[in-house]
PDBQT receptor file of N, H, CA, C and O in Angstrom, charges set to zero:
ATOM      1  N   UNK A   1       0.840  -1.204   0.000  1.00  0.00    +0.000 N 
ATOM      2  CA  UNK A   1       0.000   0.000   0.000  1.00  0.00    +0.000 C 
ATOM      3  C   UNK A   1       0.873   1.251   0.000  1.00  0.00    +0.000 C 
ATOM      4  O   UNK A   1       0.797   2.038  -0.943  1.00  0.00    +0.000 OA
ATOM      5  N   UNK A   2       1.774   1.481   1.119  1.00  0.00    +0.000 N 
ATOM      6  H   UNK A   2       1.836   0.842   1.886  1.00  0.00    +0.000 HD
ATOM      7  CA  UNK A   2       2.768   2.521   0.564  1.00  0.00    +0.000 C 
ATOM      8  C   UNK A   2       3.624   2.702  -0.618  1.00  0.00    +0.000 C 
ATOM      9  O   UNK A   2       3.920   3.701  -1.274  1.00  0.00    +0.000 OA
ATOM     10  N   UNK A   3       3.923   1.521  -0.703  1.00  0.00    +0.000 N 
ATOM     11  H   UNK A   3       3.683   0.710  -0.170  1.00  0.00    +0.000 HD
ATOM     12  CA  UNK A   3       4.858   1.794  -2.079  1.00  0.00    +0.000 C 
ATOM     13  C   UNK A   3       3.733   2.054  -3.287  1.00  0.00    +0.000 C 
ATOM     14  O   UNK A   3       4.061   2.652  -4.312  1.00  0.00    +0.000 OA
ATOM     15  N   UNK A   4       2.771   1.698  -3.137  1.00  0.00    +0.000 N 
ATOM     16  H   UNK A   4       2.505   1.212  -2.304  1.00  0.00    +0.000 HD
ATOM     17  CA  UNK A   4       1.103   2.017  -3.997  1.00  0.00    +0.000 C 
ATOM     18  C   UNK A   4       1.148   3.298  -4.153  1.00  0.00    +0.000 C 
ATOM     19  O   UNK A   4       1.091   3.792  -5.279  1.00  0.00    +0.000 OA
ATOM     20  N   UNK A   5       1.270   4.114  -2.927  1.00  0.00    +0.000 N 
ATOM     21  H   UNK A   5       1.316   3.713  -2.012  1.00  0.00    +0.000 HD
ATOM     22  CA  UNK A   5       0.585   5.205  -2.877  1.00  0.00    +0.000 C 
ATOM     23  C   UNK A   5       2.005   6.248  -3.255  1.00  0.00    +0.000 C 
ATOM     24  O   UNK A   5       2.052   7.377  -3.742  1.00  0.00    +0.000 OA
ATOM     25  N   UNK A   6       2.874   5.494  -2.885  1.00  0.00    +0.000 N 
ATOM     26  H   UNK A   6       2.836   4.576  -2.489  1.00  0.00    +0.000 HD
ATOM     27  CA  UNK A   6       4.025   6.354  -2.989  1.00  0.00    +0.000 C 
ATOM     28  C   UNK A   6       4.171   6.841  -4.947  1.00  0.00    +0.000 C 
ATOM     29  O   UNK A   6       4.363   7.893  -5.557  1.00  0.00    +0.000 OA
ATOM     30  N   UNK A   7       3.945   5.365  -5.339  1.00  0.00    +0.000 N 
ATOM     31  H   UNK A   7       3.789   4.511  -4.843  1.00  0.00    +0.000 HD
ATOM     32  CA  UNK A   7       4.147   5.468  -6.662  1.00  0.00    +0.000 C 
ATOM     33  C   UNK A   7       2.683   6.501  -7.724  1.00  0.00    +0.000 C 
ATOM     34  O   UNK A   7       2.711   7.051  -8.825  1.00  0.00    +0.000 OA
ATOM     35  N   UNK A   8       1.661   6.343  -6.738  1.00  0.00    +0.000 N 
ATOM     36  H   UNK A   8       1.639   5.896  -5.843  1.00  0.00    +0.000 HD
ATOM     37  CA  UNK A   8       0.497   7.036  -7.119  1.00  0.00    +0.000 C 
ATOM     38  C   UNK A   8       1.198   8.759  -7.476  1.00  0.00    +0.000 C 
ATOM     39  O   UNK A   8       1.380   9.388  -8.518  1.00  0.00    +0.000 OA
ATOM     40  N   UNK A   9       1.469   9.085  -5.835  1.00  0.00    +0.000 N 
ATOM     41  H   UNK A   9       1.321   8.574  -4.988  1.00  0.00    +0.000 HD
ATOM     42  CA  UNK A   9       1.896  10.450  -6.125  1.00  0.00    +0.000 C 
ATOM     43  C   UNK A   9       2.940  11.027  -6.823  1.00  0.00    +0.000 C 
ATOM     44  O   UNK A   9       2.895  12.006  -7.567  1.00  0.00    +0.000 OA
ATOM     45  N   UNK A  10       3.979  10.266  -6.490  1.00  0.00    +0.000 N 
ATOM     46  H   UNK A  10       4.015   9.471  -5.886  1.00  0.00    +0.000 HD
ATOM     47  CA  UNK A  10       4.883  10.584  -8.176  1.00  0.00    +0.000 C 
ATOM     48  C   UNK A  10       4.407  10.700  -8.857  1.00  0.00    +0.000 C 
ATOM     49  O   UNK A  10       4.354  11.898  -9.134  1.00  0.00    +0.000 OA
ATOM     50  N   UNK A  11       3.716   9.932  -9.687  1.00  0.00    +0.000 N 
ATOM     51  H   UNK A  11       3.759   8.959  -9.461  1.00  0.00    +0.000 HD
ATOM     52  CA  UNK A  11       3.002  10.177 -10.869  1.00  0.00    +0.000 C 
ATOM     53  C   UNK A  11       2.057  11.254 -10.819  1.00  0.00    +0.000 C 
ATOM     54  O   UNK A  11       1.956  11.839 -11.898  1.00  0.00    +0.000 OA
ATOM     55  N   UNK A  12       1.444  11.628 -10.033  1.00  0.00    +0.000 N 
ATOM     56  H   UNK A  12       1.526  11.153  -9.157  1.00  0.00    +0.000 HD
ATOM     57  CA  UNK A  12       0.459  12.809  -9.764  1.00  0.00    +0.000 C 
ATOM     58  C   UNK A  12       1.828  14.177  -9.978  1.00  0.00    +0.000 C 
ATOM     59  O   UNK A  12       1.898  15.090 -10.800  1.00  0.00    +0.000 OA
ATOM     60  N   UNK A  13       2.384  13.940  -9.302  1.00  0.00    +0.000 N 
ATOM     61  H   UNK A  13       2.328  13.198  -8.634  1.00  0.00    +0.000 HD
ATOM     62  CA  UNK A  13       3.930  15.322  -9.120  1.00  0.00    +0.000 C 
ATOM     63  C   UNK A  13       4.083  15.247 -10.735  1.00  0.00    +0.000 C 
ATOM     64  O   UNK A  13       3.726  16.245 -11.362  1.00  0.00    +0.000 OA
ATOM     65  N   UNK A  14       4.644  14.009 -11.527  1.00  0.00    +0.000 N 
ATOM     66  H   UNK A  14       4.934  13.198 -11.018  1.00  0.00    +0.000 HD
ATOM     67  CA  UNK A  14       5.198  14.338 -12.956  1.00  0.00    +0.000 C 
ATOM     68  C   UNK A  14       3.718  14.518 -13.794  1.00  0.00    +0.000 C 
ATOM     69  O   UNK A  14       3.654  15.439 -14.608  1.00  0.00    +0.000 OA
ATOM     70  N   UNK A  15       2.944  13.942 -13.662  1.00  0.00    +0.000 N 
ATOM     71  H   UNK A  15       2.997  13.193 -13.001  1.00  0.00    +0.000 HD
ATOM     72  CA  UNK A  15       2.027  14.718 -14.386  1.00  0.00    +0.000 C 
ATOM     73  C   UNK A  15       1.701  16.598 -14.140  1.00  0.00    +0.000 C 
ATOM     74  O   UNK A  15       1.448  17.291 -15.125  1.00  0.00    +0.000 OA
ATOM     75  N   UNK A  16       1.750  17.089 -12.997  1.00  0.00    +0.000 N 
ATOM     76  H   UNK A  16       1.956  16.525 -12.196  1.00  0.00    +0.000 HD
ATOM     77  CA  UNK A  16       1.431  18.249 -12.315  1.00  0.00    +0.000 C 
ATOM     78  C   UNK A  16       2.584  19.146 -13.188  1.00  0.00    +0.000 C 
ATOM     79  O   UNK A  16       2.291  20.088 -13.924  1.00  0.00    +0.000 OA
ATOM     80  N   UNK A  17       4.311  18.512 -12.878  1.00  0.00    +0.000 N 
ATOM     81  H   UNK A  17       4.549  17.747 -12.281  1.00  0.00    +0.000 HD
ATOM     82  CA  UNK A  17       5.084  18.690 -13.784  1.00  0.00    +0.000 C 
ATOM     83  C   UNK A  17       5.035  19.322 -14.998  1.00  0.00    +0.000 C 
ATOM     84  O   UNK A  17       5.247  20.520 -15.185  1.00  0.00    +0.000 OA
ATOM     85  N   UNK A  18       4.602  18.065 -16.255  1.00  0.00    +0.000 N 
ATOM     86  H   UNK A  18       4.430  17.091 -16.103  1.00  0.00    +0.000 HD
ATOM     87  CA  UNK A  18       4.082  17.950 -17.394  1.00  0.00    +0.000 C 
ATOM     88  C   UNK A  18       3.119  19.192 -17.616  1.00  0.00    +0.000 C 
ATOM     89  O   UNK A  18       3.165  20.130 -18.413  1.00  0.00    +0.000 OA
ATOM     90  N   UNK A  19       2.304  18.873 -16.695  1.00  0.00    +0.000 N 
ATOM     91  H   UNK A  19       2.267  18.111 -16.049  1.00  0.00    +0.000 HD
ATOM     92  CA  UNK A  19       1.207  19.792 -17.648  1.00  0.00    +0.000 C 
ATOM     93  C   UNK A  19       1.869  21.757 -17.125  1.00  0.00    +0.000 C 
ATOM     94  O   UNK A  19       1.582  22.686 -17.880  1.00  0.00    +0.000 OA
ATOM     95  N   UNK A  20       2.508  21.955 -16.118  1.00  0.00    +0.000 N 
ATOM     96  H   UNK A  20       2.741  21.200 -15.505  1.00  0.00    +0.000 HD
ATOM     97  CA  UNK A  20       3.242  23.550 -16.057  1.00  0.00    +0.000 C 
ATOM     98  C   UNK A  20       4.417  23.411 -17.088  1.00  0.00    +0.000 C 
ATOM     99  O   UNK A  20       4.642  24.513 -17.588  1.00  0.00    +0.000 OA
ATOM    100  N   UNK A  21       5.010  22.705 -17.439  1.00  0.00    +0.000 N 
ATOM    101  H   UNK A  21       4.827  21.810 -17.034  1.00  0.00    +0.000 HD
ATOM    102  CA  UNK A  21       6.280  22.834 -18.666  1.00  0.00    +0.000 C 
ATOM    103  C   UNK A  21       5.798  23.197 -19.746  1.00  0.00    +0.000 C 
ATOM    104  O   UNK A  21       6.429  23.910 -20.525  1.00  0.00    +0.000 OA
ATOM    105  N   UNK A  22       4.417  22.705 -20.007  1.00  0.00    +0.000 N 
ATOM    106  H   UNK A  22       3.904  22.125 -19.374  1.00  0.00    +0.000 HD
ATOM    107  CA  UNK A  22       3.291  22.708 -21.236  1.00  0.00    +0.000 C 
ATOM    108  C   UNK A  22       2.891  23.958 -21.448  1.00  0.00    +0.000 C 
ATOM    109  O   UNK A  22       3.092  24.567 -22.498  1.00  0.00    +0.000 OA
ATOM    110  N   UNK A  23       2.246  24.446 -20.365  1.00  0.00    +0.000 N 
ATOM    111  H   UNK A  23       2.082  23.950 -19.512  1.00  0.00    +0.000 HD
ATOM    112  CA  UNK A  23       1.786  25.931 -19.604  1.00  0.00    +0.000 C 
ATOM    113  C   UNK A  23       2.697  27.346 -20.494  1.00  0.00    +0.000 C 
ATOM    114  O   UNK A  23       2.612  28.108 -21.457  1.00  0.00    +0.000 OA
ATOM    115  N   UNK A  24       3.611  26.949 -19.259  1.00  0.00    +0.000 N 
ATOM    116  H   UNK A  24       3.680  26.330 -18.477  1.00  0.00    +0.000 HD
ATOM    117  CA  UNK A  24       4.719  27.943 -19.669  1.00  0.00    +0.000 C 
ATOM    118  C   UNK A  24       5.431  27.601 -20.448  1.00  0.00    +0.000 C 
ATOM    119  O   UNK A  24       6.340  28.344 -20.821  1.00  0.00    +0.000 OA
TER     120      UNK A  24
């Protein structure tokens, strides 16, 4: 479950990432 969730939010961070590089 942590390593679940851990890996959830990374992916939430590089998407969040992704889409401000896009942005600006």
């Amino acid at each position: 479950a942590d390593l679940a969730d851990a890996a959830d939010i990374a992916v939430s961070h590089m998407a969040e990432a992704l889409q401000y590089r896009q942005i600006v």
